[in-house]
C-alpha positions in Angstrom: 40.6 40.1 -14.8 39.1 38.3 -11.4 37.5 35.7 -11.6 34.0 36.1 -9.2 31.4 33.4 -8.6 27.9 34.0 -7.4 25.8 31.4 -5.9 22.2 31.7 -5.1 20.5 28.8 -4.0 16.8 28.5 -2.4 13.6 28.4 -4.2 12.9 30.1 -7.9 11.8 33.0 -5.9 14.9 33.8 -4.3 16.7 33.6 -8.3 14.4 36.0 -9.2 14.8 38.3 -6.2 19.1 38.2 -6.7 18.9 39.4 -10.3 18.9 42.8 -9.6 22.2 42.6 -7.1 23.8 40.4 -9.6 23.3 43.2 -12.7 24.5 46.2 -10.5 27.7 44.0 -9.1 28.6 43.5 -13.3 27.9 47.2 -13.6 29.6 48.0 -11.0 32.9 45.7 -11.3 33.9 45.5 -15.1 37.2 44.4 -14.5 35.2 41.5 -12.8 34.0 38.0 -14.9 31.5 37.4 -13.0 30.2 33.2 -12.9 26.1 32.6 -11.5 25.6 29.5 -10.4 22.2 28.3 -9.5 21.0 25.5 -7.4 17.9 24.8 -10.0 16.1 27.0 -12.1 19.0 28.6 -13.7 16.5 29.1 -17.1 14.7 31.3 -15.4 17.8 33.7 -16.0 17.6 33.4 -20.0 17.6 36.2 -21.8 19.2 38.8 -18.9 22.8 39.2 -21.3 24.9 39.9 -18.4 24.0 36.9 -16.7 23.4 34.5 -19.1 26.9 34.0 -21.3 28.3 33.7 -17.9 25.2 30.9 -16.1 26.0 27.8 -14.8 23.4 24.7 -12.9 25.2 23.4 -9.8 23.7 20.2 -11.1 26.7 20.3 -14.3 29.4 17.3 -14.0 33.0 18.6 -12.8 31.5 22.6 -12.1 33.7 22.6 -9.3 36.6 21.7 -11.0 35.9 23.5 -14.4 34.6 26.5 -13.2 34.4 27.3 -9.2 37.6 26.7 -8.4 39.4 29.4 -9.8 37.4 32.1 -8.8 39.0 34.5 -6.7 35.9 36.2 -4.9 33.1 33.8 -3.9 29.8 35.3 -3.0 27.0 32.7 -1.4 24.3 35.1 -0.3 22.0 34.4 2.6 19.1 36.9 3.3 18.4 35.2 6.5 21.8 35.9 8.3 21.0 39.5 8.0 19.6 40.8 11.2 18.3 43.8 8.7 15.9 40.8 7.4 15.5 38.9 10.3 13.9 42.1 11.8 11.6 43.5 9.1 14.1 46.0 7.6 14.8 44.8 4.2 13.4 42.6 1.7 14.8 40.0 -0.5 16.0 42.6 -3.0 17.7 43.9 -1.0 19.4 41.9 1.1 20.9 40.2 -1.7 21.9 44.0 -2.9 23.7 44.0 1.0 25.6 41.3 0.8 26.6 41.1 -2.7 27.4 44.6 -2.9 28.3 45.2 0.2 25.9 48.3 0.9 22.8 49.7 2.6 22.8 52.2 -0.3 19.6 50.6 -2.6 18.7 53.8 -4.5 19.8 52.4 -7.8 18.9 49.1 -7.3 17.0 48.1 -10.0 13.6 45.6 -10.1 14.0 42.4 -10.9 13.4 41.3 -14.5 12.7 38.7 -17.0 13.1 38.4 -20.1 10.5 35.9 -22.4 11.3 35.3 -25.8 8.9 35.4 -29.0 8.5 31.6 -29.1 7.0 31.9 -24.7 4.8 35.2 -25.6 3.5 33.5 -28.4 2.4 30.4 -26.2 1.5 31.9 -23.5 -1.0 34.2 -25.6 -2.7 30.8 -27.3 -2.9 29.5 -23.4 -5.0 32.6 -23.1 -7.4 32.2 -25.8 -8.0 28.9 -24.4 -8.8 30.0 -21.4 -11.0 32.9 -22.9 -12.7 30.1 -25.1 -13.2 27.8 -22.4 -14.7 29.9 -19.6 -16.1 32.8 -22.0 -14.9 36.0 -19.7 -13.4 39.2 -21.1 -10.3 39.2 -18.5 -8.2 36.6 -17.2 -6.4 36.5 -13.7 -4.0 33.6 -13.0 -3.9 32.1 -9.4 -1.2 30.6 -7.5 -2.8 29.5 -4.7 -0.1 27.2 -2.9 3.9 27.7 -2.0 6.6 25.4 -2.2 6.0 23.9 1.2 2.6 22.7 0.3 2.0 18.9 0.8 -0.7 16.3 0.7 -1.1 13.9 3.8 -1.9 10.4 3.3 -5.5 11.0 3.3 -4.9 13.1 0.3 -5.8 16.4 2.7 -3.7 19.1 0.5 -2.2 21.4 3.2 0.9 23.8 4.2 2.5 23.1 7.3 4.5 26.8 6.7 0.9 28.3 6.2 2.4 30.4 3.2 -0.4 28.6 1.6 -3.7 29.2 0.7 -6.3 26.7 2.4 -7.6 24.8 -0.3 -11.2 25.2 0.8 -10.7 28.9 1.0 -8.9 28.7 -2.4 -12.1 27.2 -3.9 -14.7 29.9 -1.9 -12.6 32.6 -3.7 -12.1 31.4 -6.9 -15.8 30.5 -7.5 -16.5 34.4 -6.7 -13.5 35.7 -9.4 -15.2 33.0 -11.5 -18.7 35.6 -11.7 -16.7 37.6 -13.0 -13.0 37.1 -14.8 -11.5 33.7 -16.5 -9.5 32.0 -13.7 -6.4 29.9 -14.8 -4.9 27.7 -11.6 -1.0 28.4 -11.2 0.2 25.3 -9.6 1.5 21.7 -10.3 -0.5 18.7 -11.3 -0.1 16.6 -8.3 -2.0 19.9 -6.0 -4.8 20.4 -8.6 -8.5 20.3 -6.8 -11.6 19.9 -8.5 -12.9 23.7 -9.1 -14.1 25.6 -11.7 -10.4 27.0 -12.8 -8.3 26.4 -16.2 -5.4 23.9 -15.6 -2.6 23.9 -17.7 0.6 21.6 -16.9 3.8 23.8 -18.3 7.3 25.3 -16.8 8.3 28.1 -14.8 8.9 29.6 -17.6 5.6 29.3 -19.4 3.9 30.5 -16.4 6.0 33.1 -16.3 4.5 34.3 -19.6 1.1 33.2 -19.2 1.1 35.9 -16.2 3.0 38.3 -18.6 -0.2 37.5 -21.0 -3.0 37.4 -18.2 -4.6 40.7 -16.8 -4.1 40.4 -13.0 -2.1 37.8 -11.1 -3.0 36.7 -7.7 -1.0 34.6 -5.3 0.5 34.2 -2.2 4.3 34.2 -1.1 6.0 31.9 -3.8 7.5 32.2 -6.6 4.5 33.3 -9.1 4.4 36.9 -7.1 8.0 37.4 -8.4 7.4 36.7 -11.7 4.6 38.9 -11.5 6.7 41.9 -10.1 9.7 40.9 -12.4 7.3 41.2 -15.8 5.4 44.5 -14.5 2.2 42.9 -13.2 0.0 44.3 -10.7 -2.2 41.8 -8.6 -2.7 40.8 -5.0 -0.6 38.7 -2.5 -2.3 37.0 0.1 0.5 36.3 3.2 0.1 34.2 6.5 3.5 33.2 8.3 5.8 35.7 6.6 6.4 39.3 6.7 5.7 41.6 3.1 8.9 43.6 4.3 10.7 40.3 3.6 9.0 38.5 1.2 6.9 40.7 -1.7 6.3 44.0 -2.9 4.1 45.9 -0.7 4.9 49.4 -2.6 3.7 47.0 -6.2 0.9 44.8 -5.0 -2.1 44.7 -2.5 -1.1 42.8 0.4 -4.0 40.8 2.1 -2.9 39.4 5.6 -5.0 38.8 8.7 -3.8 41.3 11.4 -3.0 38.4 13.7 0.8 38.2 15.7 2.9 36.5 13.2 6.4 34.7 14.6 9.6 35.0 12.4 11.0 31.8 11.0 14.5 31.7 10.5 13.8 28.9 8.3 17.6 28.7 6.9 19.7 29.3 10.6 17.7 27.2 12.8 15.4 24.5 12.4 13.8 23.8 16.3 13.3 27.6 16.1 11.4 27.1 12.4 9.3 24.6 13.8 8.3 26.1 16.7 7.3 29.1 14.7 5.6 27.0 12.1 2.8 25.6 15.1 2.4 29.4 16.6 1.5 30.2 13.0 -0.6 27.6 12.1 -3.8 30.6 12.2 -2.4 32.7 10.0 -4.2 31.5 6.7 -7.5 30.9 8.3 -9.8 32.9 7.1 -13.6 33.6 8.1 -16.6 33.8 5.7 -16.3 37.9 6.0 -12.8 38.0 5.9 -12.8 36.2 1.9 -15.7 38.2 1.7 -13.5 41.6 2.0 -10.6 39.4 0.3 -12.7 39.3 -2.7 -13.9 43.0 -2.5 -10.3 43.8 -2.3 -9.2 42.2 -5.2 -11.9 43.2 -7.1 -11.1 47.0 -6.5 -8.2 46.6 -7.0 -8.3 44.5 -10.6 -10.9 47.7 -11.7 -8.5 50.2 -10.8 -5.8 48.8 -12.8 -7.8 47.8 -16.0 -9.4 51.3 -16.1 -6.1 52.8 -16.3 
């Protein structure tokens, strides 16, 4: 038996987006054991069976000693060494599939998935029936309107200086319009929450994870929510500024919005001067005009009616 070890570290996104690789390199390798360590949000890989009886945290006392050190074969995947990500050719999925398994060959690469238990469905389904109670719409979308980059300035101005975010102020314009319409639940943390017309509710990854299972449509922009959404089999839109959907989402799953401005690659993880230089070229890219939320929303709304009248 060799021992193999398997870091991912990054945002909860980029868990999400190794889990297939991981399952196809224990198909593929049974005489491997194969250890995961994550650098946070290991929980959100409960419930996959492979993965979990074999899951560590890099935050655990002594895991170096107890359990990295006598692996044989260490993996620690980066998507952004990859000149096939750097230059639009693969996505997160995939790169991960690259490295870890050493191959271009992606044809049975699976999605990623997650798995909720009875105890989160159940939750997430009385979340739901707040909201329905609350704001007294048939259908509710959930709405993650900010990344992981998003900050507030000591002002308490809420913004992005990645501009993977969502403007707040166009955040509000849109949500009041879905609002007509659909029960809106805010995806986001406490400290980010704005005063708008959207249910906030204070939970886990996890539980947001189900509450999207549990919602109608999801709608976000390139953090971790849109994973969760594709890893649970749930359509909605993605709204991207600085980063590419080739790298970053699921253009063949979800309705990209982006504005059709030149966007400048940010190698965020091999080189910080370039990252910042990139970050000031693409400081437009999630500026939006009245008209172009006004085709945002028309978008979104198409798209939401095509789904539910399936």
């Amino acid at each position: 038996m060799v021992n193999v070890g398997i870091l991912i570290d990054g945002g909860a996104g980029r868990i999400i987006a190794s889990i297939p690789a991981i399952r196809k390199y224990i198909r593929n390798n049974p005489e491997h054991k194969v250890k995961v360590f994550c650098n946070g949000w290991s929980d959100l890989l409960w419930g996959i069976p492979e993965i979990e009886s074999n899951l560590f945290s890099t935050e655990t006392a002594n895991i170096f000693e107890t359990q990295i050190k006598d692996c044989e074969i260490f993996i620690h995947p980066e998507p952004y060494s990859l000149s096939s990500y750097f230059n639009q050719q693969t996505s997160l999925v995939t790169a991960f599939d690259e490295i870890i398994n050493n191959t271009k060959d992606h044809e049975d690469l699976e999605a990623p998935q997650l798995i909720l238990s009875k105890t989160e469905k159940v939750g997430a389904q009385n979340v739901i029936e707040k909201v329905k109670e609350v704001q007294g719409k048939e259908k509710t979308i959930i709405f993650q309107p900010f990344g992981r980059s998003i900050s507030r300035g000591p002002g308490g101005e809420v913004y992005d200086p990645t501009s993977r975010s969502i403007n707040p102020g166009d955040f509000i314009l849109l949500a009041k319009e879905l609002r007509r319409h659909y029960n809106v639940l805010f995806f986001g943390e406490r400290q980010f929450y704005i005063e708008d017309d959207t249910y906030k509710f204070d939970g886990t990854l996890r539980e947001f994870a189900a509450i999207i299972s549990a919602s109608d449509y999801f709608i976000g922009c390139d953090s971790v929510g849109q994973h969760m959404a594709r890893a649970l089999n749930k359509f909605g839109t993605v709204i991207l500024g600085s980063t590419f959907a080739d790298n970053v989402s699921y253009p063949g799953w979800f309705h990209i919005f982006q504005k059709h401005n030149p966007v400048r690659y940010s190698p965020i993880r091999l080189s910080g001067i370039d990252s910042h230089l990139a970050d000031r070229r693409n400081e437009v890219c999630m500026e939006f005009t009245n008209e172009q939320i006004d085709s945002l929303f028309e978008g979104i709304q198409n798209d939401i009616q095509y789904f539910l009248s399936r």
